[in-house]
C-alpha positions as CSV (number, residue, x, y, z in Angstrom):
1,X,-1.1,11.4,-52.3
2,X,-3.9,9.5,-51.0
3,X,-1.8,6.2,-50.9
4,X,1.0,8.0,-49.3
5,X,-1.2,9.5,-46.7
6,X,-2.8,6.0,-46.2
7,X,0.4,4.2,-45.6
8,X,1.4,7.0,-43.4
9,X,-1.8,6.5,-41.0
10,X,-1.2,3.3,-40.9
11,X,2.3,3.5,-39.7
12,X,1.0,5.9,-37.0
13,X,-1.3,3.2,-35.5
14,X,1.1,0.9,-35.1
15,X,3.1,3.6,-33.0
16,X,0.1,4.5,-31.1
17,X,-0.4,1.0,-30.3
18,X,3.1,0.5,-28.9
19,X,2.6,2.9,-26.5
20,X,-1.0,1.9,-25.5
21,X,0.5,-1.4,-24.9
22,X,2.8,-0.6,-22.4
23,X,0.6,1.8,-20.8
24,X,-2.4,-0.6,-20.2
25,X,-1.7,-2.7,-17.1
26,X,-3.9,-5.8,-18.0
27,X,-1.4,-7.2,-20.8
28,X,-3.6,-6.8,-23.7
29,X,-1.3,-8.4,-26.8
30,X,-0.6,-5.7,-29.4
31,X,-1.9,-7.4,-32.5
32,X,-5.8,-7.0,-30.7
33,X,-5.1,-3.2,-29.7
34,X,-4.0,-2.8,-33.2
35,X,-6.9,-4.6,-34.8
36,X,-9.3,-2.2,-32.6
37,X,-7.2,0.7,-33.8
38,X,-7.7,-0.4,-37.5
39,X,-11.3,-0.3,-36.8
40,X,-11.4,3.0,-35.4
41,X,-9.6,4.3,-38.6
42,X,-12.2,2.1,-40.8
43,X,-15.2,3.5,-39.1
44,X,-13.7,7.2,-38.6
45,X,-11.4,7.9,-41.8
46,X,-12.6,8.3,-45.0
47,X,-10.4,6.3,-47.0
48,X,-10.2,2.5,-47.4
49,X,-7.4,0.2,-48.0
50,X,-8.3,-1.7,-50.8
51,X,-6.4,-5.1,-50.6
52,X,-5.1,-7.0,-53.5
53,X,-3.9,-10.2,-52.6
54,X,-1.3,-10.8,-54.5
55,X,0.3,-7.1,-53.2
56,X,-0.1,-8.0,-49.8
57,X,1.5,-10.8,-49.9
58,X,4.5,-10.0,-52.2
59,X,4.7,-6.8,-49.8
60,X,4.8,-8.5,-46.3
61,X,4.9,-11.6,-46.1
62,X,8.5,-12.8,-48.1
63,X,10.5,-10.7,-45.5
64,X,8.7,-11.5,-42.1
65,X,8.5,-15.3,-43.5
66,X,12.2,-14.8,-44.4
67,X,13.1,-13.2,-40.8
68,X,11.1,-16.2,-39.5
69,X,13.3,-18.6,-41.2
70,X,16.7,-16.5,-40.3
71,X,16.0,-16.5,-36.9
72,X,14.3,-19.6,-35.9
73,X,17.5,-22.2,-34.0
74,X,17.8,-24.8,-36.5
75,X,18.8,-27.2,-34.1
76,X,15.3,-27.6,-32.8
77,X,13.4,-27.8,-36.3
78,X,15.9,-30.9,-36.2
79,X,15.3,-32.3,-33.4
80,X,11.4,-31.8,-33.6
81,X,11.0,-32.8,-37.0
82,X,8.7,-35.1,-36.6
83,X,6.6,-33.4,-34.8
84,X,6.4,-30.1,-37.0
85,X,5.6,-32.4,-40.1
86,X,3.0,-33.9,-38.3
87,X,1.6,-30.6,-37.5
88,X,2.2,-28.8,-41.0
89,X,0.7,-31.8,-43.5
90,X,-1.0,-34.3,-41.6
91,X,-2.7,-31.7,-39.7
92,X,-3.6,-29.3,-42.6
93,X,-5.2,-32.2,-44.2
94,X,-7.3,-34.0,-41.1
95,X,-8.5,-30.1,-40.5
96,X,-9.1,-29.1,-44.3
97,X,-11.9,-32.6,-44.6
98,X,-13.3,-32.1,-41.2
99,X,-13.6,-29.0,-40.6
100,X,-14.5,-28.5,-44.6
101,X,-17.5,-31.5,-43.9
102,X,-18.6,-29.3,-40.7
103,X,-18.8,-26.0,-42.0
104,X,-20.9,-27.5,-45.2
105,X,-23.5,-29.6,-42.8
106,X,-23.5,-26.3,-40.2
107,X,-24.0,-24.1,-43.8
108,X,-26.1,-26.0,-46.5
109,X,-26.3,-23.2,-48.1
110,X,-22.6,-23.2,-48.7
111,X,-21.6,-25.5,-51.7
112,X,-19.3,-28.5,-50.1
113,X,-15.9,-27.0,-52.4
114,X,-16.4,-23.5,-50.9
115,X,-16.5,-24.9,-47.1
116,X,-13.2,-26.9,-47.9
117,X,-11.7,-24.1,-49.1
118,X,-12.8,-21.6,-46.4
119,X,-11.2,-25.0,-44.4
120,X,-8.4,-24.6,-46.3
121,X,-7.8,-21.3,-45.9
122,X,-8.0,-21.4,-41.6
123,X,-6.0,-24.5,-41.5
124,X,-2.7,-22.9,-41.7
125,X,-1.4,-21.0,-38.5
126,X,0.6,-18.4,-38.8
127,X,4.3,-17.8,-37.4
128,X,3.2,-13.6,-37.1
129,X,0.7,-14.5,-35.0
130,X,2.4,-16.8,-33.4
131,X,5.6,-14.5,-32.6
132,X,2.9,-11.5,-31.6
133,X,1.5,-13.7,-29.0
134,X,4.7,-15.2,-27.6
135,X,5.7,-11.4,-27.2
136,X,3.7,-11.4,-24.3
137,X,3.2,-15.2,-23.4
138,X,5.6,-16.7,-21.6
139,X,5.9,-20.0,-23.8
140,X,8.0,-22.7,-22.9
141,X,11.0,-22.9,-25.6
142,X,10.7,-26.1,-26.9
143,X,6.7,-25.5,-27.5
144,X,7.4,-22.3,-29.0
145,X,10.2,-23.7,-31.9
146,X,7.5,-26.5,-32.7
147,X,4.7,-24.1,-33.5
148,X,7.4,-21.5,-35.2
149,X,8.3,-24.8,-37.4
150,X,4.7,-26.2,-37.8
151,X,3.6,-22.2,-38.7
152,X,6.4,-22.0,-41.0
153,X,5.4,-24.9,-42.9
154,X,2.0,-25.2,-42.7
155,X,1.4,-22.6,-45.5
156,X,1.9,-24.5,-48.3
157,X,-0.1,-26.9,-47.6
158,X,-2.9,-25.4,-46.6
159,X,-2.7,-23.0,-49.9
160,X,-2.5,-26.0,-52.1
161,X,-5.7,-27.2,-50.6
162,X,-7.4,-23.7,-51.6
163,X,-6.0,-24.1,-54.8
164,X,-7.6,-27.3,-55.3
165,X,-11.1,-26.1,-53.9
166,X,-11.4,-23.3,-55.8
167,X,-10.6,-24.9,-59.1
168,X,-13.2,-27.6,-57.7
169,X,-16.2,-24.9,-57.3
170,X,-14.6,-23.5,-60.4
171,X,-14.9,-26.3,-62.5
172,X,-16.9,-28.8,-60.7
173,X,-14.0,-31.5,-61.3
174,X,-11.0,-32.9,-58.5
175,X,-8.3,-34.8,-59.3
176,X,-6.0,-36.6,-56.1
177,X,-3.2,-37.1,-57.9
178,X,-3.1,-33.8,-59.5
179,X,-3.4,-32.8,-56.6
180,X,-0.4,-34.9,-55.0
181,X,2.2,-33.8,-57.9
182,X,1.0,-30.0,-57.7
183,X,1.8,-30.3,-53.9
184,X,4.9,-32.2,-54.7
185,X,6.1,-28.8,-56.9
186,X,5.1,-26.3,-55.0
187,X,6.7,-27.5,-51.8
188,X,10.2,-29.2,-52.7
189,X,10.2,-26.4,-56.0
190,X,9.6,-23.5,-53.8
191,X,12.2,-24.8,-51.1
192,X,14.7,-25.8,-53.7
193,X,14.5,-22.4,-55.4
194,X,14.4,-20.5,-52.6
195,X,18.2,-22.0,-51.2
196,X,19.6,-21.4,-55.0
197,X,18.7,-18.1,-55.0
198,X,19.6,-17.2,-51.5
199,X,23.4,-19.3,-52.4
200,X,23.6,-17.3,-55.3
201,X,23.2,-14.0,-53.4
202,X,25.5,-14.8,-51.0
203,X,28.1,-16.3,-53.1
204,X,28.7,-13.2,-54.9
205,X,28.4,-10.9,-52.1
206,X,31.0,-12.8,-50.9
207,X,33.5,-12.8,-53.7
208,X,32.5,-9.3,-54.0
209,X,33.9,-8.6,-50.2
210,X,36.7,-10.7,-50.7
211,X,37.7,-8.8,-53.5
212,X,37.0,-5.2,-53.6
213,X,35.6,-4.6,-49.6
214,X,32.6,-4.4,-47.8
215,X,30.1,-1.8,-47.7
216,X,27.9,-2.0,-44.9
217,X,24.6,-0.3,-46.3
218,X,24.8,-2.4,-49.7
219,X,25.1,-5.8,-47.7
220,X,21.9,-4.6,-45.6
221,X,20.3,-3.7,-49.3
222,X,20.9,-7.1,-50.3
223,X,19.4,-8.8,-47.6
224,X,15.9,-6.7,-47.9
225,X,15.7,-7.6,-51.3
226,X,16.4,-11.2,-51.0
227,X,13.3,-12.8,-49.4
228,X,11.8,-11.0,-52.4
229,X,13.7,-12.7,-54.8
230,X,13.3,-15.8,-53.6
231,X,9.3,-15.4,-53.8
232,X,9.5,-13.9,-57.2
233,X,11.2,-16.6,-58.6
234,X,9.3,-19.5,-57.1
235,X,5.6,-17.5,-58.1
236,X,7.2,-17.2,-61.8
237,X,7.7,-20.8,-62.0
238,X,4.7,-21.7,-59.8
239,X,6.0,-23.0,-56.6
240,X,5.8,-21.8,-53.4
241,X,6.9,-18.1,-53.0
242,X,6.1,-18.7,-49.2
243,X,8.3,-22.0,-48.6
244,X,10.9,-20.3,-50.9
245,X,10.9,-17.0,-48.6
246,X,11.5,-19.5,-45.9
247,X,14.0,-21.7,-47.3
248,X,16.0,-18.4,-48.0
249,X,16.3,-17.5,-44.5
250,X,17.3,-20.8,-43.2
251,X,19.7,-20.3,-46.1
252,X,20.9,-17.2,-44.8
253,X,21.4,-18.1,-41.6
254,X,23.9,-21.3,-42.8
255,X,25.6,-18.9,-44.8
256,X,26.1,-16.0,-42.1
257,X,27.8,-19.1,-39.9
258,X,30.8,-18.5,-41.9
259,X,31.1,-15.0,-40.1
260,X,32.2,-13.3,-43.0
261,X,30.1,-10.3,-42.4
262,X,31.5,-7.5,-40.6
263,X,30.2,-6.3,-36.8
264,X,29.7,-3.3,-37.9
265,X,27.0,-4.8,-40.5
266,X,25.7,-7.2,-38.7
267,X,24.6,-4.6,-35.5
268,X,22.9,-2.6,-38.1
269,X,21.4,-4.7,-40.2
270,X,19.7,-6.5,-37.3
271,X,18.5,-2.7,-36.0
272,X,16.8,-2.5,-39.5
273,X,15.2,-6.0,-39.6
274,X,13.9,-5.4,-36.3
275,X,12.5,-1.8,-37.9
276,X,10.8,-4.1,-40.2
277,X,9.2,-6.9,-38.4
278,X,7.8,-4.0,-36.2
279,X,6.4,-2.2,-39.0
280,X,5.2,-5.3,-41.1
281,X,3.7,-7.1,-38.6
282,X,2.0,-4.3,-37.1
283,X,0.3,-3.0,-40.4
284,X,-1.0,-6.3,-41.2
285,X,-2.8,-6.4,-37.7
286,X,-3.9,-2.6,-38.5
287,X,-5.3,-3.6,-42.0
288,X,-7.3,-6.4,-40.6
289,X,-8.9,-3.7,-38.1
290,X,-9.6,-1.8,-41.1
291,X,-11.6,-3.8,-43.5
292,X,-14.0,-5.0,-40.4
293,X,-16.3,-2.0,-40.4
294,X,-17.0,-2.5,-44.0
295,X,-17.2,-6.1,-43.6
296,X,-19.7,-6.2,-40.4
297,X,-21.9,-3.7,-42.5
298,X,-23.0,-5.9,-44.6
299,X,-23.1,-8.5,-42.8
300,X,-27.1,-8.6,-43.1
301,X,-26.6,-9.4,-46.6
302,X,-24.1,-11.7,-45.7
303,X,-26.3,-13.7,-43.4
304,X,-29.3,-14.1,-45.7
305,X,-27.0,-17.0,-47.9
306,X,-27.3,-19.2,-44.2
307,X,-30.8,-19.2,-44.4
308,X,-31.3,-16.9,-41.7
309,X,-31.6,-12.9,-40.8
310,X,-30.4,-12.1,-37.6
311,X,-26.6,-11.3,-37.6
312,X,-26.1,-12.9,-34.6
313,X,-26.3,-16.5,-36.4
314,X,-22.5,-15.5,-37.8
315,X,-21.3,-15.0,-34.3
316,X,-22.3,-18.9,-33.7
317,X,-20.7,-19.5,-36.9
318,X,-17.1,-18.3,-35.9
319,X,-17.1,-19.7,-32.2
320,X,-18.4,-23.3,-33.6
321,X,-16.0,-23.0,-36.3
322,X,-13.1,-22.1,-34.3
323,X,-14.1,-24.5,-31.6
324,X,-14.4,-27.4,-34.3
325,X,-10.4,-26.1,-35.1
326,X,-9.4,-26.6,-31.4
327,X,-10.9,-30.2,-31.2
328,X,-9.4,-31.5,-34.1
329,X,-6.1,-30.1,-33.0
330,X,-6.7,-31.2,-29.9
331,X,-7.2,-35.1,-31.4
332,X,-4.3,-34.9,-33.7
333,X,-1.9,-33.9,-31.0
334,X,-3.4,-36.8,-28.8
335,X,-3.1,-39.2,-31.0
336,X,0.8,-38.5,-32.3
337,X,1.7,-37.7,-28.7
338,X,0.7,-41.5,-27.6
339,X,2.4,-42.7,-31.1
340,X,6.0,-41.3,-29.9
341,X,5.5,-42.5,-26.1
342,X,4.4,-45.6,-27.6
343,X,7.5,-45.8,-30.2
344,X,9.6,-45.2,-27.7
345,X,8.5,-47.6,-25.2
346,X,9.2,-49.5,-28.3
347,X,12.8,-48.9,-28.1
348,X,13.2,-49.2,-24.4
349,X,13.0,-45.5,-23.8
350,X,11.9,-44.1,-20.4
351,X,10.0,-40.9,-21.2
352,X,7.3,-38.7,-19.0
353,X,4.2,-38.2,-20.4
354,X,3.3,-34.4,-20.5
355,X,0.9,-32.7,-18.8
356,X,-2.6,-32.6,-20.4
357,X,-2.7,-29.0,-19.9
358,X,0.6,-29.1,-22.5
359,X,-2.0,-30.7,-25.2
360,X,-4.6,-28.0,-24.8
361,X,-2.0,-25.4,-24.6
362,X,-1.0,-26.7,-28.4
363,X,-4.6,-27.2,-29.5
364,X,-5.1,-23.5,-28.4
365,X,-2.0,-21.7,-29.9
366,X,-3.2,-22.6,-33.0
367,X,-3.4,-18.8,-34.1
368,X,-4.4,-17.6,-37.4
369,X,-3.3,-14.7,-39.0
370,X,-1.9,-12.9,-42.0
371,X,-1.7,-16.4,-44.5
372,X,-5.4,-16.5,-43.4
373,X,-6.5,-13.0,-44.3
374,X,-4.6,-13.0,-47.7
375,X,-5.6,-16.5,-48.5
376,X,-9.5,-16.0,-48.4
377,X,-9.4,-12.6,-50.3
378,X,-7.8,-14.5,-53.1
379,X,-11.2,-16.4,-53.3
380,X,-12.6,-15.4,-56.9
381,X,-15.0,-13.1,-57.8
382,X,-16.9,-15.0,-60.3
383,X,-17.3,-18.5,-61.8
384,X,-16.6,-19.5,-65.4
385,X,-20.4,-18.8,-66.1
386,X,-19.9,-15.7,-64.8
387,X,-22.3,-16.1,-62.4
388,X,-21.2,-14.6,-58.7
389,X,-18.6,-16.9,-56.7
390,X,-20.8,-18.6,-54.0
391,X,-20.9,-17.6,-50.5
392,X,-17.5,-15.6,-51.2
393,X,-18.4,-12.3,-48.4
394,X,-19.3,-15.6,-45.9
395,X,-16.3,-16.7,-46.3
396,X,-14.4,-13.6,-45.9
397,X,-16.5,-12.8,-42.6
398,X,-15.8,-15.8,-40.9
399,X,-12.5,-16.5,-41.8
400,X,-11.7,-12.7,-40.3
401,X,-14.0,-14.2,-37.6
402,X,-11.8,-17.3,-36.8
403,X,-8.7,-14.8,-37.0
404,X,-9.9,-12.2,-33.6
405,X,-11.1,-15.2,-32.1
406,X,-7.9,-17.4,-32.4
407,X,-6.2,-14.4,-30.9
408,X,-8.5,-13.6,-28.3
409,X,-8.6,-16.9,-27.1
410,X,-5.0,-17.5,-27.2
411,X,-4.5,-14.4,-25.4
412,X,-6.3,-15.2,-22.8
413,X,-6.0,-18.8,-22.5
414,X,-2.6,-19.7,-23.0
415,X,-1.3,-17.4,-19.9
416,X,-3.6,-19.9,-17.5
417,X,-2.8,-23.0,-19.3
418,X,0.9,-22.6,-19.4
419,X,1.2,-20.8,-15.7
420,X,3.7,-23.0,-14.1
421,X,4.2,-25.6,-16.6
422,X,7.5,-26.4,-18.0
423,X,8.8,-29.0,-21.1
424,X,11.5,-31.3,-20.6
425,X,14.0,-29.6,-22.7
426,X,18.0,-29.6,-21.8
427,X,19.6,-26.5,-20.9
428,X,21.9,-24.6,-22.9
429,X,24.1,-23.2,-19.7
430,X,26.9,-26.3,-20.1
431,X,27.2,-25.7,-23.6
432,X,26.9,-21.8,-23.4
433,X,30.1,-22.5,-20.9
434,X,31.6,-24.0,-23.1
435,X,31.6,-22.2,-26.1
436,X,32.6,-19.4,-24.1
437,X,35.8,-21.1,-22.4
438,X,36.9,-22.2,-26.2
439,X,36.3,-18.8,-27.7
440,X,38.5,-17.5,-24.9
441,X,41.3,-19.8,-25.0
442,X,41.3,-19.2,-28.3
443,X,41.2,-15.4,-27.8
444,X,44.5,-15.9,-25.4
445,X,46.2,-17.6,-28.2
446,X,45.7,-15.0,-30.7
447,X,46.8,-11.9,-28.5
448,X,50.2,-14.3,-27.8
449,X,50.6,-14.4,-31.7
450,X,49.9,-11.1,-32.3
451,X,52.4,-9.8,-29.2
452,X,54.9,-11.6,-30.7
453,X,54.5,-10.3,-34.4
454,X,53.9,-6.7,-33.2
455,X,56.9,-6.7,-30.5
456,X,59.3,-8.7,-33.1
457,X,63.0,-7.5,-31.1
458,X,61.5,-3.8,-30.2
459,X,63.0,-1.9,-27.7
460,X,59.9,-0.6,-26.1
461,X,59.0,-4.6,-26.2
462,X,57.5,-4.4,-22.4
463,X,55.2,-2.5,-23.2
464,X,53.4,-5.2,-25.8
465,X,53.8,-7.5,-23.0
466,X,51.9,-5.6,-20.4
467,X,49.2,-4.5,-22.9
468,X,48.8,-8.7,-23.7
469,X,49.1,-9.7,-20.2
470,X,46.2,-6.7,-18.8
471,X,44.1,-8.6,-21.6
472,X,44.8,-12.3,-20.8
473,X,44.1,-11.6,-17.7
474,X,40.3,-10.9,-18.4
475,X,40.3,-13.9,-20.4
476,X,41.8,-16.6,-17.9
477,X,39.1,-15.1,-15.4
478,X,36.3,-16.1,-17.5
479,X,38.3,-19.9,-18.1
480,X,38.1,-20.1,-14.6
481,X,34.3,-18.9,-13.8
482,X,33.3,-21.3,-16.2
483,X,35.5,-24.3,-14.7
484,X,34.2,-24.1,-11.5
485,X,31.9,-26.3,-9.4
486,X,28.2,-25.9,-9.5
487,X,28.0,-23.7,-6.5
488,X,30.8,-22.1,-7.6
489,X,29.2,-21.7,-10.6
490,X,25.9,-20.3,-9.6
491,X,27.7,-17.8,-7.3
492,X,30.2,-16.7,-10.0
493,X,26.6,-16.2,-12.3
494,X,25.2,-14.0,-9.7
495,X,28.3,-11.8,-8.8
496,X,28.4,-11.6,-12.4
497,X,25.1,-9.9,-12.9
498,X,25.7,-7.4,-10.2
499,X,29.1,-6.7,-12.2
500,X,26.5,-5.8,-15.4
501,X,24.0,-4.1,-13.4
502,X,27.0,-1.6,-12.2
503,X,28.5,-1.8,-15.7
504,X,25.3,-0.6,-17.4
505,X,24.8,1.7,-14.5
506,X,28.3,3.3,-15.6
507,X,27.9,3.7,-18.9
508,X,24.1,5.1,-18.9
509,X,26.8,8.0,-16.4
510,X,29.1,8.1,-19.3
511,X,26.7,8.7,-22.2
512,X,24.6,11.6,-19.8
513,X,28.5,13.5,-19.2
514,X,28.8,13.3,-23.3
515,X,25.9,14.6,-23.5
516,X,25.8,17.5,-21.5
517,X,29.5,18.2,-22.6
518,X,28.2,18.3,-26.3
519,X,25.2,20.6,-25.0
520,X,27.8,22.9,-23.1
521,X,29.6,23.1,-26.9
522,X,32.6,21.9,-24.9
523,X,32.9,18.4,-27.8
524,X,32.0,18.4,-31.1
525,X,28.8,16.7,-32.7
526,X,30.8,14.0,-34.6
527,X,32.9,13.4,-31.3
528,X,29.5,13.0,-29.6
529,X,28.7,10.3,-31.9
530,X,31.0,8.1,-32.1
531,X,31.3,8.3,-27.9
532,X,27.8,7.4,-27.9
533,X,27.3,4.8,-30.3
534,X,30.3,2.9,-28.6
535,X,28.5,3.5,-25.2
536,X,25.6,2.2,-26.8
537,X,27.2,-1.2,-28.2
538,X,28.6,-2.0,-25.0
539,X,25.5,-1.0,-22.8
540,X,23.5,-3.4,-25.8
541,X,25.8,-6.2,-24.9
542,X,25.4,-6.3,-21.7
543,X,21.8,-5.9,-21.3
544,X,21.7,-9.3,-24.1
């Protein structure tokens, strides 16, 4: 029961700190309100969430990671390639020996393979974080796929560096070319793994449609549990659970391009992934609240392994640790910023150097979160010897440190930094009016066809013929909005969305008449449905 009521609470204060988010006026991200509110429930509840690593991550992080992957436009991680693998190895690496060298000369007291795997474990930024913060910072889009690619990646990576720095203070013994071919499996074996399994999924719940039908609520099943099977069979052969979660969504969303999937399932399975990421990502932020009160109480033991007693020496700790993160992101991104503008002057290309405030937006969404929090609580309890793991509640304290402050900082900072600043990026309008002029000529084609095959020498043929023409109609008006001029255009745009500002104005009339006519017992419950949810899918069309 205690669990039960624990998860329950939890789900509560993510709730609660939807609405306080909308209520507040000064644009507080949620992820902080919800960190404060798991502190409340830390120092007022008494029950504790005790965390077991390898739980919380099998528990949230395949299908948020997953969703991450689904969603993310593949298209950019294409075109940015470059860029993200900078960001997600050469990175991980440059911040794992600096900042791992800095934290051991600001901390003798902590050995020099504990500091690089504290390094380890805060080099990774996290895609949660990074979604929670773009939720309410406006981030340009081409900035925001690089970091979703660079968070994406980043994991394994910086997880193999822990590895290697705990079985360092283990053992007392590295190897770099161990290290290289462990990396080597990890990565490409978790990836690889994760796009058999997903192809497997989908390949038989494809045949399976085919054959014998679709059922909605078992293809929404299948996609839950996927992510999860994809981790699970990576961790069993000891790759990467998190790259495999990740290949499986960009799996997934290659395979849902063949549109086999019916509306129907794919309108409600995006409702209950959206219930999800909501839920997931709001309990990890909760959790981290949680375990702070317990943490900061001892921190007065937890000062006395830096050689020093007042508390306040692990508040210097965090803000020279996290600025040390911003610098050396800061540097990296300089430095392969003026390696492409020099590679392309190389090649003859003309291209505008960003604005400096770009590169210290960058070095400043660097924003750690849930891969952080789950990575330094899988730091061992004891050596070999048997002897206690050194500087292991440090460690815990500053990486939760570096965490708040990443997200306090980014929260604050990125809304001045990126106030009127803009990427070049091309827009999407040309091809959006594209697509859309296709899919309707195509459209007009197939109501000819099926005209002709439904009227087939009927008497009452007319009447096919008027029901084809009412809809060609619509469709030759949207040909013809998107062929027009630029002014055209833009004018066509904006008498458009008047037309959806009355047409959701309409329906919202619609739904309140069904409404009251099924609270006036004059319609029937089930007829009250299905009005509604059709008012509902056209009103959510609209309004995307």
């Amino acid at each position: 029961m205690e669990t039960i009521s624990i998860v329950l609470v939890l789900l509560l204060a993510v709730v609660v700190s939807g609405f306080i988010a909308r209520m507040l006026p000064l644009g507080i991200p949620r992820p902080l309100l919800q960190i404060a509110l798991g502190g409340a429930i830390g120092l007022i509840a008494d029950f504790r969430v005790t965390l077991n690593p390898d739980i919380f991550f099998l528990l949230f992080l395949p299908p948020l990671l997953f969703l991450d992957g689904w969603r993310t436009p593949k298209e950019e991680l294409i075109r940015d390639r470059r860029a993200i693998l900078a960001l997600a190895l050469g990175l991980v690496v440059f911040t794992v020996l600096g900042v791992g060298l800095f934290i051991n000369y600001l901390i003798p007291a902590m050995p020099l393979a504990v500091a690089f795997a504290l390094a380890a474990v805060i080099s990774p930024t996290d895609p949660i974080a990074v979604s929670a913060i773009a939720a309410r910072v406006r981030i340009p889009k081409r900035m925001m796929h690089i970091l979703e690619g660079e968070a994406l990646l980043n994991d394994a990576s910086g997880l193999v560096c822990l590895r290697f720095a705990v079985a360092a203070a283990l053992t007392g013994t590295f190897s770099l070319s161990e290290a290289m071919l462990d990396f080597v499996w990890v990565a490409f074996g978790g990836v690889l793994i994760g796009y058999v399994v997903t192809w497997i999924i989908n390949t038989g719940k494809s045949w399976i449609a085919d054959h014998y039908g679709e059922e909605t609520g078992s293809q929404i099943l299948i996609s839950v549990l996927t992510p999860f099977a994809a981790y699970l069979s990576a961790e069993h052969l000891q790759c990467s659970g998190i790259l495999a979660a990740v290949a499986a969504g960009v799996t997934m969303s290659f395979s849902e391009a063949s549109g086999h999937a019916l509306a129907t399932t794919r309108v409600r399975r995006n409702n209950v992934w959206d219930m999800i990421q909501f839920a997931a990502n709001g309990i990890i932020f909760v959790i981290l609240g949680e375990q702070l009160p317990a943490i900061l109480h001892s921190a007065a033991e937890t000062v006395r392994v830096t050689g020093h007693h007042a508390p306040g020496w692990l508040l210097i700790y965090v803000l020279a640790i996290n600025l040390s993160l911003a610098i050396l992101r800061f540097v990296w991104v300089w430095v392969s910023l003026n390696f492409s503008l020099y590679r392309a002057r190389r090649r003859g290309e003309t291209v505008r150097r960003p604005s400096w405030r770009l590169l210290a937006a960058m070095s400043l969404a660097g924003v750690r979160g849930a891969i952080t929090l789950a990575g330094v609580l899988t730091l061992p309890l004891f050596l070999y010897d048997g002897t206690p793991f050194p500087a292991r509640d440090l460690a815990i304290f500053l990486a939760m440190g570096v965490i708040i402050l990443s997200l306090i900082a980014a929260s604050i900072g990125l809304p001045l930094l990126l106030r009127g600043l803009d990427l070049p990026e091309a827009s999407p309008l040309l091809a959006e009016q594209k697509a859309r002029i296709a899919a309707a000529e195509a459209a007009i084609a197939e109501i000819e066809r099926v005209q002709h095959e439904l009227a087939g020498g009927r008497p009452d043929a007319d009447i096919f013929v008027a029901a084809a023409a009412r809809l060609m109609d619509a469709y030759r008006a949207r040909i013809d909005a998107g062929s027009r001029a630029d002014e055209e255009a833009a004018l066509a745009r904006q008498i458009d969305a008047i037309e959806t500002r009355m047409r959701i104005a309409a329906l919202q009339a619609e739904r309140t008449t069904v409404f009251k006519l099924l609270r006036g017992r004059k319609i029937g419950s089930e007829t009250a449905r299905k009005l509604v949810r059709e008012l509902d899918l056209m009103e959510a069309r609209y309004e995307g």
